[in-house]
C-alpha positions as CSV (number, residue, x, y, z in Angstrom):
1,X,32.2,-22.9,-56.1
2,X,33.5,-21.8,-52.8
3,X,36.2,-20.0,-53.0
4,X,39.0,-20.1,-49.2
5,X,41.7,-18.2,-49.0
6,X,44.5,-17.0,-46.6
7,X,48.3,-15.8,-46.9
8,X,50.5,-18.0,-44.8
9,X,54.0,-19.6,-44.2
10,X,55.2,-23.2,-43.0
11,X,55.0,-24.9,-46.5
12,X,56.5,-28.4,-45.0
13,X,53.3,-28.5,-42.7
14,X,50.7,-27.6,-45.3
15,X,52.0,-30.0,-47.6
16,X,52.4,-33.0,-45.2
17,X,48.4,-31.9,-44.7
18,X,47.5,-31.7,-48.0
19,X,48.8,-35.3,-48.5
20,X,47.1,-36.8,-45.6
21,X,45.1,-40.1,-46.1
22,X,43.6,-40.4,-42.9
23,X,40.6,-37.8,-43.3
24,X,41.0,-37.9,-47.1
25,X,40.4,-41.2,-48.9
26,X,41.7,-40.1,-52.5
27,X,44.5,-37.8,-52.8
28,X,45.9,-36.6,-56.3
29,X,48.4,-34.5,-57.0
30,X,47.2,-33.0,-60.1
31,X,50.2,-30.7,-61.2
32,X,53.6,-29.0,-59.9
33,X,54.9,-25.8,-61.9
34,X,57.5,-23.7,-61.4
35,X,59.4,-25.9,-58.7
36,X,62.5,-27.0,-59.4
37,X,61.1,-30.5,-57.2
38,X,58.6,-32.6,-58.9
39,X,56.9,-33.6,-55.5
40,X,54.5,-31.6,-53.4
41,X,56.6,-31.6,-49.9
42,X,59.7,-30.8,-51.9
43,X,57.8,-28.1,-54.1
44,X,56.6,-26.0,-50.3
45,X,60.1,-26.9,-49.0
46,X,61.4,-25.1,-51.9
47,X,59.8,-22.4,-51.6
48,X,60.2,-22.0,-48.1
49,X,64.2,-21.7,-48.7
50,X,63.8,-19.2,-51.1
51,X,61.4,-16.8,-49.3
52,X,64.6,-17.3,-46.3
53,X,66.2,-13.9,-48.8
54,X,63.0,-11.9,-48.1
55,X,61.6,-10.7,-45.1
56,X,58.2,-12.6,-45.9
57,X,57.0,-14.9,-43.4
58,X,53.6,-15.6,-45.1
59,X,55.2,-16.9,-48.6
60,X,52.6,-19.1,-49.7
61,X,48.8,-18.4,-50.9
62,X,46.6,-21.3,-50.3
63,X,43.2,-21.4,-52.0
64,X,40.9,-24.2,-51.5
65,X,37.8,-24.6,-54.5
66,X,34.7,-26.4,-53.3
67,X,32.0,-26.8,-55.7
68,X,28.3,-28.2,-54.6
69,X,28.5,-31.6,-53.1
70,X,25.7,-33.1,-55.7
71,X,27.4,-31.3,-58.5
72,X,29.7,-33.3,-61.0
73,X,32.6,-30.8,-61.5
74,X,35.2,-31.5,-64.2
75,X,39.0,-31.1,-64.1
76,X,38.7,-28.1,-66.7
77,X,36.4,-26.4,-64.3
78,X,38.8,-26.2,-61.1
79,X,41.9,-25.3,-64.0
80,X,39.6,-22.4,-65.2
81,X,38.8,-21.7,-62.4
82,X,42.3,-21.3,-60.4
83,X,43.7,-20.1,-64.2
84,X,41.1,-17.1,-62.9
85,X,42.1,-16.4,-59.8
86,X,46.1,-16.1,-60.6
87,X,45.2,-13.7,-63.4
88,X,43.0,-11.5,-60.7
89,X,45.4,-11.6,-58.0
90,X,48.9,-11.2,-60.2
91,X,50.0,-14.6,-59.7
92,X,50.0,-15.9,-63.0
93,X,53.5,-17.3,-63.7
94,X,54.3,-17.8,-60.1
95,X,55.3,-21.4,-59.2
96,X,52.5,-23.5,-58.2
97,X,50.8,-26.7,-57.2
98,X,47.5,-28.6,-57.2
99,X,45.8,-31.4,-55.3
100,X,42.2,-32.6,-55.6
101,X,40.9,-34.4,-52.1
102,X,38.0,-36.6,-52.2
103,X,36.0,-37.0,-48.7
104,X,32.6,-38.1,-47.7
105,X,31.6,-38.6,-51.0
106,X,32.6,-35.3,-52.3
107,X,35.6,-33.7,-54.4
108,X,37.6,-30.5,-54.1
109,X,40.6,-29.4,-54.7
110,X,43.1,-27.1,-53.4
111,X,45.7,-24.9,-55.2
112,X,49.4,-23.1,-53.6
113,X,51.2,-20.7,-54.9
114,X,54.9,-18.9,-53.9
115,X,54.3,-15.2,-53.6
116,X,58.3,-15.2,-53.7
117,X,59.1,-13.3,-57.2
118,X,62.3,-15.0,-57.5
119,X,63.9,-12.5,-60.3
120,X,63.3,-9.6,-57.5
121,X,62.9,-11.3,-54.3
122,X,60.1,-9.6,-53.3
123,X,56.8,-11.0,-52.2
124,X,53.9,-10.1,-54.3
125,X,51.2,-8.4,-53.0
126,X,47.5,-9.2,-52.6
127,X,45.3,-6.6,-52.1
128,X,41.5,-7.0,-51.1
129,X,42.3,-10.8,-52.2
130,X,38.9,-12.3,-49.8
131,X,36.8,-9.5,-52.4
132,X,38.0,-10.4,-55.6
133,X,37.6,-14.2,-54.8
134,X,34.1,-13.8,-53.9
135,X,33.3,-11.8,-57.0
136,X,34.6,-15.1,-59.1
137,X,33.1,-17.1,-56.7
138,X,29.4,-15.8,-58.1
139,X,30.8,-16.0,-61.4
140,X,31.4,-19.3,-61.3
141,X,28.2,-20.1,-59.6
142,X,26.2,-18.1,-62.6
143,X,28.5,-19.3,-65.6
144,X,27.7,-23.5,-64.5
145,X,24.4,-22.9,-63.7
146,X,25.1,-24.0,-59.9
147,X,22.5,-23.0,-56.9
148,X,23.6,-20.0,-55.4
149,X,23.8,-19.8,-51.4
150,X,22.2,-17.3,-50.4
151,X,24.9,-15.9,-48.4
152,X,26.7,-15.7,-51.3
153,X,24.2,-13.6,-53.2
154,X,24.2,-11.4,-49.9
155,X,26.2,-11.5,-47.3
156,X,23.8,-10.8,-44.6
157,X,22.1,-13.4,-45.4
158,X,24.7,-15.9,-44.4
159,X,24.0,-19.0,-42.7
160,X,24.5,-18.4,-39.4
161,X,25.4,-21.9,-38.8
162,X,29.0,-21.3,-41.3
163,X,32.1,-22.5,-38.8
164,X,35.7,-21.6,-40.1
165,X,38.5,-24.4,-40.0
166,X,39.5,-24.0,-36.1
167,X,35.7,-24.1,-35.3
168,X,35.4,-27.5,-36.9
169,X,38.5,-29.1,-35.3
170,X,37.2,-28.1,-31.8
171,X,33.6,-29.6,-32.2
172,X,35.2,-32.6,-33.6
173,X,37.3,-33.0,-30.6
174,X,34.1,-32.7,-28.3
175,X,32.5,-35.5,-30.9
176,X,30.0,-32.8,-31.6
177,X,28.7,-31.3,-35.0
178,X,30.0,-27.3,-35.7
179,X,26.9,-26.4,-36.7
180,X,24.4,-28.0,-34.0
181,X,26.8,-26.1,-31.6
182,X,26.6,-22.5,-33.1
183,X,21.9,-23.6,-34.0
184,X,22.4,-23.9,-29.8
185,X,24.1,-21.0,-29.2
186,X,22.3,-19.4,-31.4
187,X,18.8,-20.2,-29.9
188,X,19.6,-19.9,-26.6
189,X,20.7,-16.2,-27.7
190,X,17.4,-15.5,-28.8
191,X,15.1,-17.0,-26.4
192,X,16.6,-14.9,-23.9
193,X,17.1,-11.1,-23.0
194,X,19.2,-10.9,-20.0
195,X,22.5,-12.9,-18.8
196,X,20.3,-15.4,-16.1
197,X,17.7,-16.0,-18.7
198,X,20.8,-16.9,-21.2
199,X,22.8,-18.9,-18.4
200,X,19.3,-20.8,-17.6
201,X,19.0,-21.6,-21.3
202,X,22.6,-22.8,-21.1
203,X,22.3,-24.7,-18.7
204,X,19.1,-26.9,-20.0
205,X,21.2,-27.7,-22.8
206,X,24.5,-29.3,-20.1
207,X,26.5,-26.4,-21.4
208,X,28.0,-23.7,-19.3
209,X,29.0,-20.1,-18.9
210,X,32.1,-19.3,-18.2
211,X,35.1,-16.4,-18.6
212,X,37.6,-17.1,-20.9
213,X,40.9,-16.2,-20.8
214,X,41.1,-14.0,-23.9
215,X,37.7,-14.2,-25.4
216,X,35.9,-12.6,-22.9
217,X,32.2,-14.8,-22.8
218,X,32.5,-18.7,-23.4
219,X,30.7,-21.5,-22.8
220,X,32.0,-25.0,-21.5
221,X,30.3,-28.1,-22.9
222,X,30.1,-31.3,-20.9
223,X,32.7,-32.9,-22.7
224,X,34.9,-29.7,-21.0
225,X,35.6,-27.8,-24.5
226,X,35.7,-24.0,-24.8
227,X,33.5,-22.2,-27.1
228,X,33.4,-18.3,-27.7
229,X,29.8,-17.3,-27.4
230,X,30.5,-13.9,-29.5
231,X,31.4,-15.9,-32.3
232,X,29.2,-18.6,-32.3
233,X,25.9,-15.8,-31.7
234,X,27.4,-13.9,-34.9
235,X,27.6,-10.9,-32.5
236,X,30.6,-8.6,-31.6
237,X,32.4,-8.5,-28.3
238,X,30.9,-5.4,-27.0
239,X,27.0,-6.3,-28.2
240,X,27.4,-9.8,-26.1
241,X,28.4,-8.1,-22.7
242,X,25.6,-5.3,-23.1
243,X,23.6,-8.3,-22.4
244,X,25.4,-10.2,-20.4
245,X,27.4,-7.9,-18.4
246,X,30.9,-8.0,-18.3
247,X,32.7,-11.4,-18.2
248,X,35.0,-10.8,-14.7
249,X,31.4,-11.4,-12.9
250,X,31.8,-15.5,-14.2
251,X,34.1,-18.3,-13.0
252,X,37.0,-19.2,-14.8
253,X,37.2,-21.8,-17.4
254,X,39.1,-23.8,-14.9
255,X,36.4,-23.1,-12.0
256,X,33.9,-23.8,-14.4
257,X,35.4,-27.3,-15.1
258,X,35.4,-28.5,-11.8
259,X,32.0,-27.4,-10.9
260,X,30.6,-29.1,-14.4
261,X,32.5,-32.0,-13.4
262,X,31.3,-32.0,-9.7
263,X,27.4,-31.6,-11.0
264,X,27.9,-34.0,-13.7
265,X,25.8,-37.4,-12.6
266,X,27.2,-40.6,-12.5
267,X,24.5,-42.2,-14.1
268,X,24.8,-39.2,-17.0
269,X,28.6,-40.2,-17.2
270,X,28.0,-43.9,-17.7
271,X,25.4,-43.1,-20.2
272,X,27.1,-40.9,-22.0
273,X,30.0,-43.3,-22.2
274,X,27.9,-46.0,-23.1
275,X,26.4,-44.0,-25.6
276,X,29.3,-43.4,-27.4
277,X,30.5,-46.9,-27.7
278,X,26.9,-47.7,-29.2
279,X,27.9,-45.3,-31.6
280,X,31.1,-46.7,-32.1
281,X,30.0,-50.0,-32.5
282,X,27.0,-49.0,-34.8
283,X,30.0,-46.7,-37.2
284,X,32.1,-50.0,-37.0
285,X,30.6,-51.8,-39.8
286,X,30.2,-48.6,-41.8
287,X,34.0,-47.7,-41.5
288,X,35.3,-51.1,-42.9
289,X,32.7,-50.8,-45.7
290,X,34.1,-47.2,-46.0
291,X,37.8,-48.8,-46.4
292,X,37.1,-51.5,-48.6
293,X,35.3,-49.0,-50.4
294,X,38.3,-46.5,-51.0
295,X,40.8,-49.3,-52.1
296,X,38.5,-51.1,-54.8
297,X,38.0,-47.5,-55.7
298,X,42.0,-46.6,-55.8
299,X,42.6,-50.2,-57.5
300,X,39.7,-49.5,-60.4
301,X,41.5,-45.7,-61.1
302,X,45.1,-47.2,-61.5
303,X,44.2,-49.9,-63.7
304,X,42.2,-47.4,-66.0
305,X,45.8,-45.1,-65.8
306,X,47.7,-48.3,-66.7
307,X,45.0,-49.0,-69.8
308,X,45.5,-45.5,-70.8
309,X,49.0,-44.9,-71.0
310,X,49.4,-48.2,-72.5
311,X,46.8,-47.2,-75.4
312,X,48.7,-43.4,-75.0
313,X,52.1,-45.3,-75.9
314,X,50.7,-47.0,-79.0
315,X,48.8,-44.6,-80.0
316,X,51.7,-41.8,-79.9
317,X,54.1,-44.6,-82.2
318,X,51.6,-44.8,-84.9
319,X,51.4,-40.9,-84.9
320,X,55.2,-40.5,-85.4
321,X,55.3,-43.3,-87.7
322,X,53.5,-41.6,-89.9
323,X,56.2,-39.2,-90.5
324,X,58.6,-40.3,-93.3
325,X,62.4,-40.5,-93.3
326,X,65.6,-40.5,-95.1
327,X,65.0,-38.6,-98.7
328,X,60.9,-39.2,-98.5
329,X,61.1,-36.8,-95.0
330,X,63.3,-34.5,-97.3
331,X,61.0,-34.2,-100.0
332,X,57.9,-34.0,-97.2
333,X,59.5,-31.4,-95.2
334,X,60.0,-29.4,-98.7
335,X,56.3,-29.7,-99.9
336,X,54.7,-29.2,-97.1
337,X,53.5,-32.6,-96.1
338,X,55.2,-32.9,-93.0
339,X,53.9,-29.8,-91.4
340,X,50.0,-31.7,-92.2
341,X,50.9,-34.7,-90.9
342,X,52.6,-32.4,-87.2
343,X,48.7,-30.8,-87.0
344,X,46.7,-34.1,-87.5
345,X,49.2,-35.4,-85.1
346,X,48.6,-32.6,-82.7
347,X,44.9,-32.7,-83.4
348,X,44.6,-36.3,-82.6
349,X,46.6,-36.2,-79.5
350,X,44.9,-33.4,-77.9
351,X,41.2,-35.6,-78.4
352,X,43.2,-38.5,-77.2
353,X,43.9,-36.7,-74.1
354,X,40.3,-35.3,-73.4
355,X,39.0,-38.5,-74.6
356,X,41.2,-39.9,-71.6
357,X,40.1,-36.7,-69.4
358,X,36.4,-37.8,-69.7
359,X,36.9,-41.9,-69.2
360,X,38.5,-41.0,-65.7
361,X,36.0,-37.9,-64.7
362,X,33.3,-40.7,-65.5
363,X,34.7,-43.2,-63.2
364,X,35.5,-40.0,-60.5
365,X,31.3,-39.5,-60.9
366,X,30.6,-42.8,-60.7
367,X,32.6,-43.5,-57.3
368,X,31.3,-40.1,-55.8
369,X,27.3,-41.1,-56.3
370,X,28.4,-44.5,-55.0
371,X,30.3,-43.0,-51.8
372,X,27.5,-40.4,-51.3
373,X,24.6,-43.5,-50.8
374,X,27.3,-44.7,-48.1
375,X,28.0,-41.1,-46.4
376,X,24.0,-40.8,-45.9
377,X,23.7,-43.9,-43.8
378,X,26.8,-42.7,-41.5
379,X,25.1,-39.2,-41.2
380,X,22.0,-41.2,-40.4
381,X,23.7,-43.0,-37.4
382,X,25.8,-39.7,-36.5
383,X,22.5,-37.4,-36.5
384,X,20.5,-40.3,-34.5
385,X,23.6,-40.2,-31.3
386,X,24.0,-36.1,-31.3
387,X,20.3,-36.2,-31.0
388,X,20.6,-38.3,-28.2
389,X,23.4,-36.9,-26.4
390,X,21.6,-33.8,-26.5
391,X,18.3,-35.3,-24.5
392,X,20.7,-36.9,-22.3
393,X,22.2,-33.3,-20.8
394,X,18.7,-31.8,-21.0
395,X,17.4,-34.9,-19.0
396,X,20.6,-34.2,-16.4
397,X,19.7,-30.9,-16.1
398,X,15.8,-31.9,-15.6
399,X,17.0,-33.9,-13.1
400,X,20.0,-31.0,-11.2
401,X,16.6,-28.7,-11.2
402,X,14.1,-30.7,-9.8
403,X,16.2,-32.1,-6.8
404,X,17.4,-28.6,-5.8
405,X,13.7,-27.6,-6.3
406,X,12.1,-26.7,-2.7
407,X,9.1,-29.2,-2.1
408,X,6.6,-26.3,-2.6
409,X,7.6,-25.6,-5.8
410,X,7.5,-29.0,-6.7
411,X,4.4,-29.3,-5.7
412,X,3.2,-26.0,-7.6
413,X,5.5,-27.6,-10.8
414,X,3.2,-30.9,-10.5
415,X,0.1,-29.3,-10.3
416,X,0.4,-26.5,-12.7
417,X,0.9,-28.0,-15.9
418,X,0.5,-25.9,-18.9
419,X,-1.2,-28.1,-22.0
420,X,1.6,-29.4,-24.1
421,X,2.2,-28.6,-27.6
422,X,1.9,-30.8,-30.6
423,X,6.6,-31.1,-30.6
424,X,6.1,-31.4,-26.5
425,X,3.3,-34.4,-27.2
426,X,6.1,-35.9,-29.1
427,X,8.5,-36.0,-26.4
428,X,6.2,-36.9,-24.1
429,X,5.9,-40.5,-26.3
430,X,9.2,-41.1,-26.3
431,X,10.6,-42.5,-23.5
432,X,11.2,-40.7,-20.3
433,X,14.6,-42.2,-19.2
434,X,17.7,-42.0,-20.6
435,X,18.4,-45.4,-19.6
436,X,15.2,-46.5,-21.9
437,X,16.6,-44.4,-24.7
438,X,20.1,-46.2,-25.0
439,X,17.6,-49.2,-24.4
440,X,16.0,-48.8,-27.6
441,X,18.5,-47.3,-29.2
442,X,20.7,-50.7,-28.9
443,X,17.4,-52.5,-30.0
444,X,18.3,-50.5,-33.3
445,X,14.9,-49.0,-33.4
446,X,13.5,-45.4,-33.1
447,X,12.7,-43.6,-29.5
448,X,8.9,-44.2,-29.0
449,X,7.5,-45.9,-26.5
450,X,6.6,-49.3,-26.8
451,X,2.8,-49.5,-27.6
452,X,2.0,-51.9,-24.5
453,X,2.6,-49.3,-21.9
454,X,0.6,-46.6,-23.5
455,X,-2.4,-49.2,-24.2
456,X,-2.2,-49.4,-20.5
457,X,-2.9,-45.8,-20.0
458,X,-5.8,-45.7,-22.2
459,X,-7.2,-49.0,-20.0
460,X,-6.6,-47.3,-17.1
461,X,-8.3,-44.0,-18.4
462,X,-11.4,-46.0,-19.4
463,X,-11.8,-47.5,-16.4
């Protein structure tokens, strides 16, 4: 499994996260230790006021365990597994907590400690910590016979596409995918070998470039976000303005803005707009399945916890009625009896409890394969409307070019066509408009064009 880390403080915020139900449509608590509380936002407060006697202002190490989507992961696993990384960091014995999150049809957890030693007051330290977790991140992928990415095998072989935490908050606030942003970056960086050629390629995709006010080279969407082009290229600072010169030459974000917002059609506006409401009301029926999906899913796992503490409680009063009293529990304690009948109680409570373990990590799986058939029919809609947003801001730029094109070089663009590949035949089927597109796309069908009009082309080319 993937294994995130980071040092960090404000434990009230972290935990009020970790408990959200918004993004997350099962949250468990899975176990507090070591806190006097017995609740997570208590357990983070708590150790908050203690690190107040040190000088620490990172007190908490946060670890997040994500195994493969498809994979079905059992509770023992992520305990090994975070039993692993306290021995390797020198955590074990610290106070800690645990919460599993379930999401899109998959399940991770994510596991806190207090670096507070609260015999010393002192913070313990974690040296190299990112190293050691990806060495037991391999291990873990070897010892369960996982898939390996291939990142993980090497790191230069990383998807180039990976987006940290802040990277996927920003894309989601544009209503645009992480990755799709930094494949676009990405190809326009290596389709071209000097700043114009990269601005041009920018540009045919509706984004902009642009100086930031820190991060030297960015690039503006339509939608007005701010994205660093170093880190979405996978290049450093100094390699991005070899090629693109230095960044004082650009507008400013805000200059940018205005211009983007000056060249931006009308007609591009309303469709856009009107795109995303299609896509709103297509998600619509999906979300309430979504809902009503979660809570028969919540309602099934508490009345399996209700059957199995009841069958727990009756199940521990036969064990301890089997242990006699008065002058019989005398004579039993003396010959040894007693102490038989303590293992075979301990024995059969400890396959109670993985017996338990198993029923619930069955229904867990069960849910998870049901959610996943869900999740691919919302990527379905979500993939179909990026694709479409993204052939509406090359069609606007089409559009900017060819009406700031002088009429000679329209006339030269006309006439000297070069033969279209087998992809460019493709697009040439689909329809040419973007009105047409959100016209089909309402139909609920695919892009193409309907077969009457190109029947007519074929009449027309035979006679």
């Amino acid at each position: 499994m993937i294994l995130k880390a980071s040092q960090r403080g404000g434990g009230k915020q972290l935990a009020l996260h970790l408990l959200k139900t918004e993004e997350n449509e099962h949250v468990e608590v899975h176990d507090i230790r070591g806190f006097v509380s017995d609740n997570l936002l208590g357990a983070l407060t708590e150790a908050h006021a203690i690190s107040k006697a040190t000088k620490c202002k990172q007190f908490l190490f946060s670890v997040s365990l994500n195994p493969p989507p498809q994979e079905k992961v059992a509770i023992s696993t992520f305990e090994d597994a975070i039993a692993r990384i306290e021995e390797k960091n020198g955590l074990t014995g610290q106070p800690r907590a645990i919460v599993f999150h379930e999401k899109e049809g998959r399940r991770h957890a994510h596991a806190v400690w207090s670096r507070i030693d609260a015999d010393t007051l002192t913070a313990k330290n974690l040296p190299f910590f990112k190293n050691k977790l990806r060495d037991l991140s391999r291990d873990l992928y070897i010892e369960n016979g996982w898939k390996m990415p291939r990142g993980l095998m090497n790191s230069r072989e990383a998807d180039p596409r990976n987006f940290t935490l802040a990277e996927w908050h920003q894309a989601k606030r544009a209503g645009l995918d992480a990755r799709d942003i930094k494949s676009l970056m990405q190809e326009c960086w290596a389709a071209s070998y000097s700043a114009a050629a990269f601005t041009q390629a920018l540009k045919a995709r509706g984004f902009t470039l642009a100086r930031g006010d820190r991060r030297g080279h960015v690039a503006i969407s339509p939608e007005g976000e701010v994205f660093s082009v170093p880190r979405a290229v996978g290049k450093k600072s100094k390699d991005v303005a070899k090629r693109l010169g230095e960044p004082e030459k650009l507008p400013s974000v805000t200059d940018a803005r205005a211009q983007l917002a000056k060249d931006l059609s009308q007609t591009y506006q309303r469709h856009r707009k009107e795109a995303e409401l299609q896509k709103k009301r297509e998600l619509a029926p999906f979300a309430k399945q979504r809902s009503e999906m979660a809570a028969a899913h919540r309602a099934e796992r508490v009345r399996l916890d209700e059957r199995q503490e009841q069958r727990w409680t009756q199940e521990s009063k036969e064990r301890a009625a089997r242990i006699p009293g008065g002058m019989r529990g005398l004579w039993s304690r003396l010959s040894g009896q007693q102490a038989q009948i303590q293992k075979q109680n301990e024995r059969e409570a400890y396959q109670a409890l993985q017996r338990d373990r198993a029923q619930r990590q069955a229904i867990i799986d069960a849910q998870l394969a049901e959610r996943r058939k869900l999740q691919a029919q919302i990527k379905a809609v979500r993939d179909r409307h990026a694709a479409l947003l993204r052939e509406l801001r090359t069609d606007q730029q089409q559009i900017k070019q060819t009406l700031s094109a002088p009429p000679v070089m329209k006339e030269f663009q006309a006439q000297a066509k070069p033969p279209l590949s087998p992809d460019a035949k493709r697009r040439a089927e689909a329809p040419r408009s973007s009105q047409e597109r959100l016209d089909r796309l309402r139909e609920g069908g695919s892009s193409q064009r309907p077969a009457s009009r190109d029947q007519g082309k074929n009449h027309d080319r035979e006679r």
